[in-house]
VOGU-3710 file (C-alpha; in Angstrom, 3 decimals, decimal comma):
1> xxxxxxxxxx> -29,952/33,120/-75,629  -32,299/32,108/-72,646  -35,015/29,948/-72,986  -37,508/32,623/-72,642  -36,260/34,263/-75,607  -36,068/31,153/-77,760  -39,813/29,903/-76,335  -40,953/33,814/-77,683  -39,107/33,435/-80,788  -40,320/29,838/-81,568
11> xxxxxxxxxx> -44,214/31,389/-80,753  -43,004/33,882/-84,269  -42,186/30,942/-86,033  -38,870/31,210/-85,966  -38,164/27,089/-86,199  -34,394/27,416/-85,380  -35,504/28,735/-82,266  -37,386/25,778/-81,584  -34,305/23,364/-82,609  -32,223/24,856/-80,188
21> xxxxxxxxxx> -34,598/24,259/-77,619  -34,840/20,590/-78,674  -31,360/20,340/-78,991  -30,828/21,699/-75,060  -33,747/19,397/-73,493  -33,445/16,327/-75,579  -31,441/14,297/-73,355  -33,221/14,790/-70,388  -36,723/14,243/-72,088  -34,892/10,992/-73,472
31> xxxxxxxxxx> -33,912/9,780/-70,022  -37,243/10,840/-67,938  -38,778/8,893/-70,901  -36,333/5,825/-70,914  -36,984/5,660/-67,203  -40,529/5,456/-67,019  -40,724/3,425/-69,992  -37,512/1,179/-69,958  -37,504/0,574/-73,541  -34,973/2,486/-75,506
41> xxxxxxxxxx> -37,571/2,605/-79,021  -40,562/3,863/-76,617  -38,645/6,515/-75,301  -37,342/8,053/-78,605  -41,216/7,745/-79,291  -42,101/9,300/-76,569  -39,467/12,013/-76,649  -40,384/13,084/-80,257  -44,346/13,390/-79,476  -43,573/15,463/-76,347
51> xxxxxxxxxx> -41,523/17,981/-78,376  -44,382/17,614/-81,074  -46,792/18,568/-78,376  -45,413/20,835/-76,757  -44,785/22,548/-80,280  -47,917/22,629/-80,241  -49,320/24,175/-77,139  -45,951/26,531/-76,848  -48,839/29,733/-77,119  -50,354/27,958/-73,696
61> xxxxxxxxxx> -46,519/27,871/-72,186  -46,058/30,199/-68,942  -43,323/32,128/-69,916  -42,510/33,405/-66,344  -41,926/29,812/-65,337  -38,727/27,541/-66,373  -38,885/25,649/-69,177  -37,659/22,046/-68,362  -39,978/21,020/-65,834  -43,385/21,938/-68,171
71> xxxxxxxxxx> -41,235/19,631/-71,195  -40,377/16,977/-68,560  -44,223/17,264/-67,096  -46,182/16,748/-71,105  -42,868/13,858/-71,070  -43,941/11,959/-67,884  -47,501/12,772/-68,863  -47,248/10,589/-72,622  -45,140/8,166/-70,923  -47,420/7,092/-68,446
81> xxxxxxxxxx> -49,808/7,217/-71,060  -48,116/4,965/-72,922  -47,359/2,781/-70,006  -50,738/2,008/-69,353  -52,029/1,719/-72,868  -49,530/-1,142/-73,577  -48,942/-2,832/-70,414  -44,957/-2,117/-70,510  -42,422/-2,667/-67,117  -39,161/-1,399/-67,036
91> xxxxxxxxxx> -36,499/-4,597/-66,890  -33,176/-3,164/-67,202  -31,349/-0,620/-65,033  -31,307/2,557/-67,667  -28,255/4,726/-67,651  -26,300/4,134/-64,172  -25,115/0,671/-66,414  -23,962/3,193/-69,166  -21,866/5,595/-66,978  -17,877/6,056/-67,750
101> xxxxxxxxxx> -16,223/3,360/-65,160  -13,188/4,328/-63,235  -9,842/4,126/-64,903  -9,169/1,166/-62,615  -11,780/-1,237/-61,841  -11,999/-3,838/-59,183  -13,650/-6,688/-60,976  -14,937/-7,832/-57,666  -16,627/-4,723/-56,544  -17,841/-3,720/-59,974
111> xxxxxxxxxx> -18,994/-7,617/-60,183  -21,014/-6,632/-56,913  -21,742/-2,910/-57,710  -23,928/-4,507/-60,851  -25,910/-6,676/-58,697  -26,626/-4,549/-56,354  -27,677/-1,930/-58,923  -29,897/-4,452/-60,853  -31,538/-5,589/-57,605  -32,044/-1,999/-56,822
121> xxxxxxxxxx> -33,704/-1,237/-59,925  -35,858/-4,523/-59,749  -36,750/-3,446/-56,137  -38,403/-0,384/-57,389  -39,735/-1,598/-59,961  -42,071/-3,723/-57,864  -43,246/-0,129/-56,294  -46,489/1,543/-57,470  -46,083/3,958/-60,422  -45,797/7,441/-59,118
131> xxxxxxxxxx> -43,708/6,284/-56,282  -41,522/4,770/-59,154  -41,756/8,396/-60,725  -40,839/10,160/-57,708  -37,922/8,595/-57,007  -36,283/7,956/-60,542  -36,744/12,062/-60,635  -35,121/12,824/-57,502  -32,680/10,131/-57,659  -31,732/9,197/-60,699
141> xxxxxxxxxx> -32,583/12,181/-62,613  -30,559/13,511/-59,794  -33,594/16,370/-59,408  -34,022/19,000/-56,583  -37,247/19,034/-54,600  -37,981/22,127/-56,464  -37,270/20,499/-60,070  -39,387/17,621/-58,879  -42,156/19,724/-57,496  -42,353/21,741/-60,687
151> xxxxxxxxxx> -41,967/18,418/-63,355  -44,892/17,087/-61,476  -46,831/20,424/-61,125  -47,146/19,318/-57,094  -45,578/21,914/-53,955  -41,933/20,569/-52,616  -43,454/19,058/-49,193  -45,706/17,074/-50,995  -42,691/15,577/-52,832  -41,115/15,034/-49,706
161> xxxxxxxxxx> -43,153/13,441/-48,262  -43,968/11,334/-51,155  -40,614/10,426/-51,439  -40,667/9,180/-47,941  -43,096/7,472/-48,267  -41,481/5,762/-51,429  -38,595/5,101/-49,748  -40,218/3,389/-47,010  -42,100/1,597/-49,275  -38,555/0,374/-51,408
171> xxxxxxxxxx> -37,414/-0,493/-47,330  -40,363/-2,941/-46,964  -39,717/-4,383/-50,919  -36,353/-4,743/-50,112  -36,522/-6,542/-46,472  -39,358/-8,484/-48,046  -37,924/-9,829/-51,320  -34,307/-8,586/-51,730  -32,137/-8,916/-48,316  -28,911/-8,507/-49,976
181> xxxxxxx> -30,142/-5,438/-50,878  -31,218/-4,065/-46,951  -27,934/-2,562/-46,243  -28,285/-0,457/-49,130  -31,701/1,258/-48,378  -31,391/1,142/-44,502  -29,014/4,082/-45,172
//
């Protein structure tokens, strides 16, 4: 069933409508959350009130539009929210430490893969806010321009060149206060 039937069918009241919807979008409301926020307990928190919300407003909904970015826009919306309201930073790199490794590792380059990765994250964590946003949605939500540009209700050049500027931005962090990590973001 598309999500356009399901949204019209939730609007009825049909609730196992809505479940399957929640059941589709839940992991990436989880990780846009966990990203932003960096706490694992936040983002459930998060995630549940922006399914509760957009319960909610689902008459208000755009039904000729796709579904994901408007849940992932109300997400990024209560997370920043959030964000400001208690002060939070993210410390910890979110799901690229959780993916499957290789059946054979190189302890060595895994060993430096980590680092890297951690110094990464901590690089962009020292950038402002929605150049954080921009680039954990493009990057590691792994996000079109176009899914970008929709989550964040802005047109696609505007993302690009707010990404560019981001990643300039990360360039100057990283010459500045992570060398090791130059190599990495000159490319």
């Amino acid at each position: 069933m598309s999500d356009v039937e399901l949204v019209n069918r939730a609007r009825s009241g049909d609730l196992s409508a809505w479940e399957s919807i929640m059941q589709e979008q839940q992991e990436a409301i989880f990780r846009l959350a966990y990203l932003l926020l960096g706490d694992a307990s936040e983002a459930e928190d998060v995630a549940q009130e922006a399914f509760i919300r957009a319960f909610r407003y689902l008459k208000t909904f755009d039904s000729s539009r796709p579904l994901r970015p408007w849940l992932l826009g109300i997400t990024a919306n209560l997370a920043r929210n959030r964000r400001r309201s208690i002060g939070r930073y993210v410390y910890h790199l979110a799901r690229m430490a959780r993916l499957t490794p290789p059946d054979v590792i190189d302890p060595e380059q895994e060993t430096t893969r980590r680092a890297e990765a951690a110094l990464l994250w901590k690089a962009v964590r020292r950038l402002k806010t929605d150049d954080q946003e921009i680039i954990y949605l493009r990057y590691f939500m792994d996000y079109s321009v176009d899914e970008v540009a929709e989550t964040l209700n802005i047109a696609a050049g505007t993302v690009k060149s707010r990404l560019s500027r981001a990643l300039e931005r990360l360039r100057g962090v990283a010459r500045e206060e992570f060398p090791m990590l130059r190599r990495a973001t000159d490319e």
